[in-house]
C-alpha positions in Angstrom: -0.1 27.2 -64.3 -0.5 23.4 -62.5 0.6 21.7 -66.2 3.8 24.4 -65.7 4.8 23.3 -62.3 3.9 19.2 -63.0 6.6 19.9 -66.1 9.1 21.2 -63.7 8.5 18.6 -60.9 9.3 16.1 -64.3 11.9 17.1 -65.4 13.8 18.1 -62.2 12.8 14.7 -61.3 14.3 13.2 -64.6 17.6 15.3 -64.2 18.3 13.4 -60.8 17.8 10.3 -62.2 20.6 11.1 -64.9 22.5 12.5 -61.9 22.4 9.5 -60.3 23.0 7.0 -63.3 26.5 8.8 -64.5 27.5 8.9 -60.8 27.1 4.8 -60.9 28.4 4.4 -64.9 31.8 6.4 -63.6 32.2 4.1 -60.8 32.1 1.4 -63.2 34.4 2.3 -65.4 37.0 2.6 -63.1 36.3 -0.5 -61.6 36.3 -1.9 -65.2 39.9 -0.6 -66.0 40.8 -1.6 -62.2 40.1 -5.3 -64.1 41.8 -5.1 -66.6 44.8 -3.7 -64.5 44.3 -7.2 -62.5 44.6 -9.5 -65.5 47.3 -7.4 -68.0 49.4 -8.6 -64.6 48.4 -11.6 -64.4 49.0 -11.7 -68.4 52.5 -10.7 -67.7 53.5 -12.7 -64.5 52.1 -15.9 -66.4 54.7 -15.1 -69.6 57.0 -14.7 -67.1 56.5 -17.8 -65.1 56.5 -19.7 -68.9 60.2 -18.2 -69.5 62.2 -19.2 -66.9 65.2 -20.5 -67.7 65.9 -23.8 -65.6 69.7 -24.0 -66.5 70.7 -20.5 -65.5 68.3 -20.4 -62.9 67.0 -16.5 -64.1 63.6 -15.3 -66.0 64.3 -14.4 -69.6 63.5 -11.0 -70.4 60.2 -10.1 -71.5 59.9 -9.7 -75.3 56.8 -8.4 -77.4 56.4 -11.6 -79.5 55.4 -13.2 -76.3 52.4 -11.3 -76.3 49.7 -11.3 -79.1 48.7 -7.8 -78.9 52.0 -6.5 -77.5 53.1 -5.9 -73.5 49.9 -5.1 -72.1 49.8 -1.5 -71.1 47.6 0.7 -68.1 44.1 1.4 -69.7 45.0 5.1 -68.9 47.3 7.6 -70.2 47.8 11.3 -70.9 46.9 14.0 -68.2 45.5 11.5 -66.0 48.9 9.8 -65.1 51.5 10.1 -62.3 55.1 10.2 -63.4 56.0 8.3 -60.3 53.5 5.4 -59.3 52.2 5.9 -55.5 50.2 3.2 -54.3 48.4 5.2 -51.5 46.5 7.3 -54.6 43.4 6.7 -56.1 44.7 7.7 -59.4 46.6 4.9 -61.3 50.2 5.4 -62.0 49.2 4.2 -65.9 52.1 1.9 -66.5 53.2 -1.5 -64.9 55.7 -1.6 -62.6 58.3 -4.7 -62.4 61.1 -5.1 -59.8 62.7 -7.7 -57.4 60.4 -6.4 -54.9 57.2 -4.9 -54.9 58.3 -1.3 -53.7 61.0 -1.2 -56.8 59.5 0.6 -59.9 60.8 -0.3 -63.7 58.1 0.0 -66.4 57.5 -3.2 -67.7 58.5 -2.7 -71.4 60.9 -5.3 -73.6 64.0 -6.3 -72.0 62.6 -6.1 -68.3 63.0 -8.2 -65.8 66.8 -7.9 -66.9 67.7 -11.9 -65.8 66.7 -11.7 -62.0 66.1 -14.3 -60.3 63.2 -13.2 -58.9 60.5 -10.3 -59.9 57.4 -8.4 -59.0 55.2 -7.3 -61.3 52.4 -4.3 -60.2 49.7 -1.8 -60.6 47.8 0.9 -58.8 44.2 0.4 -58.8 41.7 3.1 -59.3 39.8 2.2 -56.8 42.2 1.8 -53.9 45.3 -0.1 -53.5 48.1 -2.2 -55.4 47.8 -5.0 -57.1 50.8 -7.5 -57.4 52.0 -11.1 -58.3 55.2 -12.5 -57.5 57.7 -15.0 -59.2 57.0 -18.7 -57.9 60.6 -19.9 -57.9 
C-alpha cells in the first residue's frame, strides 16, 4: 500500500514539474517571435534608410529583391491574427505596419512606402507593446 502512495506522490510530483516547464517554454516562444518582430523591423527600416533617393528627396518603394528571403513577414498567422492591428493587445496583429506616422496602418508589402518623405515602420509585440523605427531624414 506505502509503494502505491510513494508512486502517486512521484508522479503527481513529476506532473507539476512538466506543468511548470511548458508554462516557462510558452513564455519563451513568444518572447522569441517578440525578437524576431524587433529585427524583421529593423530589417526593413535599414532597406529603407539604404534607398532613399537624395535627388527627389523621397524613400524608394520597398521591393522584394531588396531582401534575400523576401519582405520579412510576422512569425504568426492564421487564427491567431487580428485583422486590424491594436497595440494595446497582447496578441500580435501578424503583419508589419508602415505609415508616415506611427498610428497609420499599410502592410508593409512591395510598393510601400509609396515615395513619402518620411515613414514608420511597426509591430505589436506579444508580450506587451509596439515596436517602431522611424525614417532618419
Amino acid at each position: 500500500m506505502g509503494g502505491k502512495v510513494q508512486l502517486t506522490l512521484v508522479l503527481v510530483f513529476m506532473l507539476g514539474l512538466s506543468g511548470i516547464g511548458v508554462f516557462f517554454y510558452l513564455g519563451q516562444e513568444a518572447s522569441i517571435r517578440d525578437i524576431r518582430r524587433q529585427g524583421d523591423i529593423n530589417s526593413i527600416a535599414l532597406t529603407m534608410e539604404v534607398h532613399y533617393d537624395d535627388v527627389t528627396g523621397k524613400y524608394t518603394p520597398l521591393q522584394i529583391k531588396q531582401f534575400s528571403t523576401g519582405i520579412p513577414q510576422d512569425p504568426i498567422s492564421g487564427a491567431q491574427c487580428q485583422s486590424k492591428p491594436d497595440s494595446s493587445s497582447p496578441l500580435t496583429m501578424c503583419h508589419y505596419c508602415v505609415g508616415a506616422y506611427s498610428n497609420d496602418c499599410t502592410v508593409v508589402a512591395p510598393g510601400i512606402p509609396s515615395g513619402g518623405s518620411s515613414w514608420s515602420v511597426c509591430a505589436a509585440l506579444e508580450k506587451g507593446g509596439t515596436y517602431c523605427r522611424y525614417s532618419s531624414r
